[in-house]
C-alpha positions in Angstrom: 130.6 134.4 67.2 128.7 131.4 68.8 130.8 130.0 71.8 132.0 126.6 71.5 130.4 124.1 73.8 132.5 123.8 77.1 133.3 120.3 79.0 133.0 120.0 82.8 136.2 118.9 84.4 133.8 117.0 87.2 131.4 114.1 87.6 130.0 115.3 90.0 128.4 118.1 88.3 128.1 116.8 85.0 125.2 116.6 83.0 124.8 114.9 79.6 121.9 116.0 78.6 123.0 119.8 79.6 125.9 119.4 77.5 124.4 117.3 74.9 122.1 120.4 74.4 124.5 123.2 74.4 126.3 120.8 72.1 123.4 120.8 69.5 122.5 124.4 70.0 125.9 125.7 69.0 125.5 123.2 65.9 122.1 125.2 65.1 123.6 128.8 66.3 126.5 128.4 63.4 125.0 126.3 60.9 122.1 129.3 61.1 124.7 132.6 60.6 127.2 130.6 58.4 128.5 133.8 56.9 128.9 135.9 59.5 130.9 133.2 61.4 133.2 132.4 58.4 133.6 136.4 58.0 134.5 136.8 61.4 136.8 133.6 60.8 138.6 135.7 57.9 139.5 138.7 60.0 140.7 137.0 62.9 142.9 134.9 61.3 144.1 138.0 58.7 144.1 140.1 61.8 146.4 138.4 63.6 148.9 137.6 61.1 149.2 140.7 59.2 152.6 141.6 59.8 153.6 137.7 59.0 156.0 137.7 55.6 153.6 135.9 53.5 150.9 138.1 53.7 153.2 141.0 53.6 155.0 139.5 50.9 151.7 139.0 48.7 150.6 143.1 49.7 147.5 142.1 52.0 149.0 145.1 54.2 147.0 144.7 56.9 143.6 144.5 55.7 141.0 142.0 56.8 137.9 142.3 54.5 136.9 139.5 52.0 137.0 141.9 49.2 141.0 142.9 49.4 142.0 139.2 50.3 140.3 137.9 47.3 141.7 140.2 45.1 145.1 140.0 46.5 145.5 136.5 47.6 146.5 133.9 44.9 145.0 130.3 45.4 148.0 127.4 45.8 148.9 124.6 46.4 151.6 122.5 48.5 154.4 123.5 45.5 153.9 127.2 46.4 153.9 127.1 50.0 156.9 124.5 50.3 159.7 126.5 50.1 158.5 128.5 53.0 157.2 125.1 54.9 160.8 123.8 54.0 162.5 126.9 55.7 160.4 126.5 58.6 161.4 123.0 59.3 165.1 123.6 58.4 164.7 126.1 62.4 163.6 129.8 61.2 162.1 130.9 63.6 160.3 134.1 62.4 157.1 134.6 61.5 156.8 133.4 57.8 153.4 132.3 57.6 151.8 132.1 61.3 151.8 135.3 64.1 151.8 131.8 66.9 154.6 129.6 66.8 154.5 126.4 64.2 154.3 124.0 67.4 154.6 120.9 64.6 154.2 119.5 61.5 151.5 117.1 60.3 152.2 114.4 57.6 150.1 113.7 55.0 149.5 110.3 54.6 151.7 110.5 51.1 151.0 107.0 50.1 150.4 106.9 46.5 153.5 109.1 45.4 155.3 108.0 47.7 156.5 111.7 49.3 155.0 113.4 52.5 153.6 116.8 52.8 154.4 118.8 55.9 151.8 121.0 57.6 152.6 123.0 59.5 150.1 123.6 63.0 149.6 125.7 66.0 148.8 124.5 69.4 145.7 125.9 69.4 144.6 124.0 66.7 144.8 120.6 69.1 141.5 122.5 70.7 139.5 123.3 67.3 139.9 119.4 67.0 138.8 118.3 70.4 135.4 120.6 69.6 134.6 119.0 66.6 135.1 115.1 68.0 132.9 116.8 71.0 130.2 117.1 68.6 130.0 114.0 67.1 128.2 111.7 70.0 125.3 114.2 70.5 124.4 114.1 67.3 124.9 110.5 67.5 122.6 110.5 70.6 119.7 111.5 69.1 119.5 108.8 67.1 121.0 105.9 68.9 119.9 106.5 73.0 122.2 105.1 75.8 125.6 105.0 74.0 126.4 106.6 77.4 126.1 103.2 79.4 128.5 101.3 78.1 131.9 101.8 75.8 133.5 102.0 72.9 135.6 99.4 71.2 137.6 101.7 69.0 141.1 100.2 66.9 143.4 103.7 67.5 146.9 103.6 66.7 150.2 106.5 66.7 153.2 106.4 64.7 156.7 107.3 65.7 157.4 110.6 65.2 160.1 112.3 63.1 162.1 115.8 63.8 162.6 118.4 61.2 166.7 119.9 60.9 165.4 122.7 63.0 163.8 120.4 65.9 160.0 120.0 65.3 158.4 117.3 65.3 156.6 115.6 62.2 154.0 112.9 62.5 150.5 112.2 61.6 147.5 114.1 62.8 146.0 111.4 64.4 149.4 110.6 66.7 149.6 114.7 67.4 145.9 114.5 69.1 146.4 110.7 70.9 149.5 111.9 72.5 148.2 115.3 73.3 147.1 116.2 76.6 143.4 116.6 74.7 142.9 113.1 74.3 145.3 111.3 77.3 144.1 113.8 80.0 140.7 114.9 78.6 137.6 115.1 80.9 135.1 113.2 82.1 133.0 112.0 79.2 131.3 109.2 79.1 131.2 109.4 75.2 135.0 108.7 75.6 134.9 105.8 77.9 137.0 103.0 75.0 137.6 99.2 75.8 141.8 100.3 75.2 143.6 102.2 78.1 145.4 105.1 76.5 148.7 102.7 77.4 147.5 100.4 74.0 147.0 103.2 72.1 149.7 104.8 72.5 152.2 101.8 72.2 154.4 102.5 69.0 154.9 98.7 68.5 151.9 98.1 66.0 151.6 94.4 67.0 151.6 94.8 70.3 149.2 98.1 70.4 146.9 96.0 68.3 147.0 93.2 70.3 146.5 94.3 74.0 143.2 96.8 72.3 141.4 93.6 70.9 142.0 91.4 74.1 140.9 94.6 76.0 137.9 94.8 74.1 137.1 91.0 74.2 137.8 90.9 78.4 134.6 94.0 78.3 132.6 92.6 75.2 128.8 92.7 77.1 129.9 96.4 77.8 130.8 97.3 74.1 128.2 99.4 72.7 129.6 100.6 69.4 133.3 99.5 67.6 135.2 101.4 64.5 138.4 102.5 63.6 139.2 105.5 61.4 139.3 103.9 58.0 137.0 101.0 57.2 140.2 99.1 56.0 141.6 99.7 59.6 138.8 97.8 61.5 138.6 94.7 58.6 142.3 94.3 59.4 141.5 94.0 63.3 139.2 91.6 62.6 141.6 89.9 60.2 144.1 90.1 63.2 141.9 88.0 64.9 141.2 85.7 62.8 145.1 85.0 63.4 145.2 85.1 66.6 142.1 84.4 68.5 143.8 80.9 70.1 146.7 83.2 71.6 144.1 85.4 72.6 141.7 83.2 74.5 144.6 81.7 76.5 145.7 84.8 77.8 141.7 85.2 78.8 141.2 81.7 80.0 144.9 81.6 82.3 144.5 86.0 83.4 148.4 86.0 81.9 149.0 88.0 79.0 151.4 86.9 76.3 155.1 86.8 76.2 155.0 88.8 73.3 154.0 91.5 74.7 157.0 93.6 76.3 155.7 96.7 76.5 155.9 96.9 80.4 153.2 100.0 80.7 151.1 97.7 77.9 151.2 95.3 80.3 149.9 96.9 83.6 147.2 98.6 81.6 146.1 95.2 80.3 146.7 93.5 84.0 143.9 95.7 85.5 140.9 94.8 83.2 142.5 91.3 82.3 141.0 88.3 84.8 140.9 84.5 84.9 137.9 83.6 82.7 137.9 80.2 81.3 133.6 80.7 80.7 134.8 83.4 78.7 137.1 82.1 76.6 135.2 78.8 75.4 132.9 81.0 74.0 135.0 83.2 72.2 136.6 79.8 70.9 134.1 78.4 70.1 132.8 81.2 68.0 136.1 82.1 66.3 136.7 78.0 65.5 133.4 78.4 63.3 133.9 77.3 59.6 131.8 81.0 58.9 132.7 84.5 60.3 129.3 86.0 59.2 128.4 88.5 61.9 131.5 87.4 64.1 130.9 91.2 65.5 127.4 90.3 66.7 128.5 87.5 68.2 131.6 88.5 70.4 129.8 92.0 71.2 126.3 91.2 71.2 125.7 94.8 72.1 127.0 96.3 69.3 124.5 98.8 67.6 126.4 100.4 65.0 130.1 100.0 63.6 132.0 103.6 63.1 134.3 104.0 60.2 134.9 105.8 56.9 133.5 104.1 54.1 133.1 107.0 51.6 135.0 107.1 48.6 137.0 104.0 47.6 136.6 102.9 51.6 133.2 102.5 49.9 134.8 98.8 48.5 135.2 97.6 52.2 130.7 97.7 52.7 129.9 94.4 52.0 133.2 92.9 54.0 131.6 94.9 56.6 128.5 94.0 56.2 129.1 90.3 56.4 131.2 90.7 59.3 128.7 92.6 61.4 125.5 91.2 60.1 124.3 94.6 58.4 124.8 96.9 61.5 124.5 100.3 60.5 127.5 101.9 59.2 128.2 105.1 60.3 130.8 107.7 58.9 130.6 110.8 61.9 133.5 113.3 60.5 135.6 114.9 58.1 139.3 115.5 58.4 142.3 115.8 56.9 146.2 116.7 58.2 145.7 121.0 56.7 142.1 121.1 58.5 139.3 119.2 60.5 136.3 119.9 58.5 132.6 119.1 59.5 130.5 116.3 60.5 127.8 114.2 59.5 124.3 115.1 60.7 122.4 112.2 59.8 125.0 109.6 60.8 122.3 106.6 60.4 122.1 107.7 56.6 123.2 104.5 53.7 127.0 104.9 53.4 126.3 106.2 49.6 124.1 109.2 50.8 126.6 110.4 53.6 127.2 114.3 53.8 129.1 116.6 56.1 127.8 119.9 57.4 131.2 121.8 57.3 131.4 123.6 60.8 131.8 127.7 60.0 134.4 127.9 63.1 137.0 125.8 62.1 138.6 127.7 59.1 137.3 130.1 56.1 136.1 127.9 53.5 136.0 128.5 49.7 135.0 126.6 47.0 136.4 126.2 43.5 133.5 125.1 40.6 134.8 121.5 39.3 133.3 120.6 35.7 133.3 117.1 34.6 134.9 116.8 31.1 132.8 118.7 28.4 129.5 117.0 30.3 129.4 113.8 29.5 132.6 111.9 31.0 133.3 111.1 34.3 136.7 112.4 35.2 137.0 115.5 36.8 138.8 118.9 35.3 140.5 120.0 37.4 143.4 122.9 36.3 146.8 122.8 38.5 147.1 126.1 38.3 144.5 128.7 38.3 144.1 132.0 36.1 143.0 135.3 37.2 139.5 134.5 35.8 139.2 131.0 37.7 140.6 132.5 40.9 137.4 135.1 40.8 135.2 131.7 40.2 135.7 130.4 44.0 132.5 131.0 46.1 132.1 131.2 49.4 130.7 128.7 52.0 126.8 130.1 51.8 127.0 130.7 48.1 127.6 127.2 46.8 124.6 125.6 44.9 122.9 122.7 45.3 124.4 119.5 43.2 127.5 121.4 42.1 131.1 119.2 42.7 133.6 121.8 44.1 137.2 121.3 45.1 137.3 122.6 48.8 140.2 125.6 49.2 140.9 126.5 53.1 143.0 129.3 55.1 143.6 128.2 58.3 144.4 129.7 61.9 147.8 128.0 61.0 149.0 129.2 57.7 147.4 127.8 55.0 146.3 130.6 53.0 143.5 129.8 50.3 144.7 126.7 49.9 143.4 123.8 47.4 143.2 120.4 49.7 142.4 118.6 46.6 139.4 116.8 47.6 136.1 117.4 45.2 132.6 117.2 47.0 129.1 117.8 46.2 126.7 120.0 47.8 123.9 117.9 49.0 122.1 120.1 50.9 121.8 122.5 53.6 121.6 122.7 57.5 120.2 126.0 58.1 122.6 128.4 55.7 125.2 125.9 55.8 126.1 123.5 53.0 126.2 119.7 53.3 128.7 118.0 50.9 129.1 114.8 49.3 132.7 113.6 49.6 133.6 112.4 46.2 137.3 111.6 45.3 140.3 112.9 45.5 141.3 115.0 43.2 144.7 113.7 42.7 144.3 110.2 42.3 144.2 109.3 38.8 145.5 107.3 35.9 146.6 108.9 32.7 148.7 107.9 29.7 147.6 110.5 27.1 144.7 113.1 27.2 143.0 110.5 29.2 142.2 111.5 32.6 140.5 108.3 35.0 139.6 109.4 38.6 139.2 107.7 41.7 135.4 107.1 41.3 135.2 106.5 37.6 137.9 103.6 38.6 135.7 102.1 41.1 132.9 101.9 38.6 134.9 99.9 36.7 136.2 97.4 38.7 132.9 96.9 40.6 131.1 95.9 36.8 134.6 93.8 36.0 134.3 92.0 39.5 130.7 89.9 38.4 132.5 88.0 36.1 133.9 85.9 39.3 130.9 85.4 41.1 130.0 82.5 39.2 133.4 81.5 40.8 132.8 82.3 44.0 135.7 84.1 43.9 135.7 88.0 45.8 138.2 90.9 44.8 140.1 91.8 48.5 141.9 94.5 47.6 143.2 96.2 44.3 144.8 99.2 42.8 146.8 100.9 39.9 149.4 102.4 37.4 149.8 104.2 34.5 152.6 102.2 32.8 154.2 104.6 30.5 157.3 102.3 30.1 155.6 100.2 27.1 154.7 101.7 23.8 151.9 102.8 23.9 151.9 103.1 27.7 148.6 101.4 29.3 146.8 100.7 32.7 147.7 98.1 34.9 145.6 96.9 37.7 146.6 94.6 40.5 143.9 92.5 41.9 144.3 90.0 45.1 141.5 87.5 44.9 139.5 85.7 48.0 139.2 82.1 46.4 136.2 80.0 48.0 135.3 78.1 45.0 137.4 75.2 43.9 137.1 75.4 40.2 139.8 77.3 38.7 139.0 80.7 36.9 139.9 80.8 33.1 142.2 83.4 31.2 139.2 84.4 29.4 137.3 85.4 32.5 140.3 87.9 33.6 140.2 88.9 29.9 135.9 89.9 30.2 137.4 91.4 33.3 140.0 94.0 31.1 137.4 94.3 28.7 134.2 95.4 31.1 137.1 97.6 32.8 137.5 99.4 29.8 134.2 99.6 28.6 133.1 101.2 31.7 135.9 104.1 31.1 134.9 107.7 29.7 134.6 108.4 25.9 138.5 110.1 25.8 139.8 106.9 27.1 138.3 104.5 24.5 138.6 106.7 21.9 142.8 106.2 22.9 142.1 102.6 22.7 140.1 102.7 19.6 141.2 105.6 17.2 144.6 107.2 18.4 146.1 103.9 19.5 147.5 106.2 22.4 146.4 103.6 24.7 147.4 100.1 24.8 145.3 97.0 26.3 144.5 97.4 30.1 146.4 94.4 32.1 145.3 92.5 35.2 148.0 91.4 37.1 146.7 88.8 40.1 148.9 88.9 43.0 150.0 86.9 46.1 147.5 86.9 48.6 149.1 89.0 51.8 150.6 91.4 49.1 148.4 94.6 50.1 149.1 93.9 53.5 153.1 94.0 52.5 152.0 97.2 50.8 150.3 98.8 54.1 153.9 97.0 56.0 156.3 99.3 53.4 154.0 102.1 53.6 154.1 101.8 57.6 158.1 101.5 57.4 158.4 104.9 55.3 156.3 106.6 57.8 152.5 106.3 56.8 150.3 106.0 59.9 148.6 102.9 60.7 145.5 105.0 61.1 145.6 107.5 58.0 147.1 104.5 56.2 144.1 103.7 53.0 145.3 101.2 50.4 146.3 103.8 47.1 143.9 103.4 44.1 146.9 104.8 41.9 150.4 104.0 43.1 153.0 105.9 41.0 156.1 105.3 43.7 158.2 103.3 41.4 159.5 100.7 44.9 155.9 100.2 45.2 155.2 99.1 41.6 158.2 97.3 42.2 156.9 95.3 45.2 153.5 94.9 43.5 155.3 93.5 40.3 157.5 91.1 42.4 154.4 89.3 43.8 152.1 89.1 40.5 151.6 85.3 39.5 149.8 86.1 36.4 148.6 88.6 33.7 146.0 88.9 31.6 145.1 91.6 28.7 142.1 93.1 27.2 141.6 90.6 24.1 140.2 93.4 22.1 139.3 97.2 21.3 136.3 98.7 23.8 133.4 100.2 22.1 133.8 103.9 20.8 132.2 105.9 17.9 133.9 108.8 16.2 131.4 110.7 17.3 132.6 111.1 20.7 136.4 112.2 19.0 135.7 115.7 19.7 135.8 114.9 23.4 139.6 114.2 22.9 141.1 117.8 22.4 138.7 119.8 24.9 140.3 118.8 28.4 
């Protein structure tokens, strides 16, 4: 198997473009045997956990090929894996589903049904996601030079952690790696030289972690060379945060004192030894930030800037042209793919449009299957998707090397940690290929979706919608900040609600009938089984806009935050089903409006009804 790239503990013998090219070459040495990499993947980890009661428990007995585990191995989900997961974290200690030791448990983010998966990791696993951030900045290199002169202004944030019954901990995958000895003690790198000392990252007060990382990154702003967060929505909300507080800010700069606010003593010191007296400084932060406009705000504090580094695939997609404005078109650039069962792959072509980005999955980091997705008898847009697969779909997964080009698959992993052929629920696309190794499309996830009847809406046919419902208030000048929504099933029939907060910059007031083109272009822009609920069945009633308080998705993100959601894996839900959060959303709407009439639909299309 290729080896992984290795990082020198020493500057002084350090070489960036030596590593940078045994950094790429591994890239090219498992992208070009794919197969035999992800079948020596399979038998290690079957290998070493063949006597574990899972596997034993399913009959693997020991064997390691592709063929037996296939044929043996059923493909799940979180349901079938949970009561062992739940024994686990209630202190048995045997080998259930790993040979290692479960060293912790990693939260899903959980935020639109308002539960939490747990799972469960090894500490090895802390190094198969140190390689893969390794590769992301010499691939980045090659297109933008000399990102190693200067830093990077990253927004990175943990969350307290909680402890199972049986003493392990549980917390985000994103806290595990910033408090592990990977990322506060890692080597010399100059690809991992960021504007915040580890002490702001790792401050558990949110306020103060975000404050002390944006007046560290204005105090070095010539020597900022990129900026992100992890979520697109994470970075607009640092910027948002200074938009609050940029006075409070530029005293601390101008006076070299840092707020009273502040407490955290460690915070402090951290801060203390990049913070100086600058008065120059601060007037021209002010007088930037006490601009009527904040169009290309990031060009202007960090006039360095050459590309901004966030997810804006799937509905982070919404936050572009926020980002955009903000940063006066710098590219956006999306590097990796993640999630709390498995780090995935990374992005290639990182200069790409946002809407063409693809990830080379990386053969090392798991054994990868794919499960064929079909869109609804061809001609809808929400994905099929069965919950439970029969022998005859289980045989249909394919392996990483065998997918084909264009075709939407819902990714299955096992894992080094226990996950055994296990559906993530996240759909992609095949794109292309690297060599032998696919390139995917991230499309939705697959569990996000409104339905009242046979009607299935996914994450991306949702989108669709709004964005054509949205062009009724440009004439307004009014923008859509954030939205999301429900199936209401507690009318008769039940129907969709959305909840839209509004950026007002125009002063004439919108009219009901302009939210009501908005229901109505919503629901003209939904698949043939919806309207034909609308139209024919009656199984459907009228989709409702409900406008909310402005500040109400930032409550959302606040009660999210307060049940345990990660300010970094925290994305605002497109469905929220979590009855307190339809609550909250419910208690802040100011006004309603309905669809004022059917949507289009021939009987033609009522076949499409009974085939999901």
């Amino acid at each position: 198997m290729p080896e992984a790239p290795k990082i020198t503990q020493k500057p002084t013998d350090y070489s960036l473009e030596l590593k940078n090219k045994k950094t790429l070459q591994f890239i090219e040495d498992v992208t070009s045997n794919a197969d035999e990499v992800q079948r020596k993947v399979l038998e290690e980890i079957l290998a070493r956990n063949a006597h574990v009661e899972y596997l034993q428990a399913h009959g693997l007995n020991g064997h390691t090929d592709r063929e037996s585990f296939k044929n043996i191995m059923p493909v799940i989900t979180y349901e079938d894996i949970q009561p062992y997961v739940e024994r686990i974290a209630n202190g048995d200690m045997s080998t259930i589903l790993c040979s290692k030791p479960i060293s912790e448990f990693l939260t899903s983010s959980g935020t639109s049904g308002g539960e939490r998966k747990l799972m469960p990791t090894i500490e090895e696993e802390l190094g198969r996601r140190s390689l893969l951030y390794s590769l992301l900045m010499p691939v980045m290199s090659q297109f933008v030079p000399g990102l190693d002169k200067g830093k990077g202004m990253y927004f990175l944030f943990i969350k307290s952690e909680a402890k199972t019954p049986g003493g392990l901990v549980a917390r985000p995958v994103l806290t595990s790696y910033y408090k592990s000895n990977h990322f506060r003690d890692r080597p010399y790198d100059p690809y991992t030289n960021y504007t915040s000392p580890n002490e702001t990252i790792l401050c558990p007060d949110s306020y103060q972690s975000m404050y002390s990382q944006m007046l560290c990154g204005l105090c070095q702003h010539k020597e900022v060379l990129r900026v992100g967060a992890v979520f697109a929505s994470g970075f607009i909300r640092a910027i948002k945060f200074l938009e609050k507080h940029w006075r409070t800010l530029c005293n601390d700069i101008r006076t070299g004192t840092i707020d009273s606010q502040i407490t955290d003593q460690s915070v402090r010191e951290a801060v203390m030894k990049i913070l100086k007296p600058d008065p120059k400084l601060a007037d021209f932060i002010e007088g930037e930030c006490s601009k009527s406009s904040w169009q290309g705000i990031i060009t202007k504090l960090w006039p360095n800037t050459k590309y901004v580094d966030v997810i804006v695939t799937g509905t982070m997609s919404q936050y572009i042209p926020t980002l955009d404005y903000y940063s006066n078109g710098l590219p956006l650039v999306c590097t990796m793919y993640a999630s709390s069962e498995c780090y995935f792959g990374v992005n290639l072509n990182p200069l790409c449009n946002p809407s063409e980005v693809s990830y080379t999955l990386v053969p090392t980091m798991a054994y990868f299957e794919f499960l064929p997705v079909q869109r609804n008898n061809g001609v809808t847009n929400s994905i099929s998707v069965p919950k439970t697969l029969n022998e005859k779909e289980q045989q249909e997964l394919v392996d990483l090397v065998d997918v084909k080009l264009g075709q939407e698959y819902e990714l299955v992993v096992t894992t080094y940690s226990g996950l055994y052929r296990y559906r993530v629920g996240d759909v992609l696309r095949v794109a292309g290929f690297k060599n032998k190794a696919p390139q995917f499309n991230f499309i939705c996830r697959k569990n996000v979706v409104l339905s009242i009847d046979s009607d299935k809406t996914d994450e991306v046919e949702l989108q669709h919608a709004v964005k054509n419902a949205v062009n009724h208030l440009l004439p307004f000048d009014a923008t859509l900040a954030e939205y999301t929504s429900y199936a209401d099933t507690t009318t008769i029939p039940g129907h969709y609600v959305l909840y839209w907060e509004l950026s007002l910059n125009g002063t004439t007031p919108i009219p009901p009938s302009v939210f009501e083109d908005c229901c109505l272009t919503i629901e003209e822009s939904l698949n043939s089984v919806y309207r034909q609920g609308r139209v024919c069945d009656k199984s459907i009633g009228p989709l409702e806009i409900k406008i909310v308080e402005p500040g109400t998705f930032d409550k959302l993100m606040d009660y999210a935050i307060s049940l345990g959601a990660s300010i970094n894996q925290y994305k605002t839900p497109r469905c929220v089903k979590f009855a307190p959060i339809v609550e909250l959303l419910n208690s802040r709407a100011v006004s309603c409006y309905f669809s004022p009439k059917c949507p289009k639909w021939f009987p033609g299309h009522k076949q499409w009804g009974n085939m999901n």
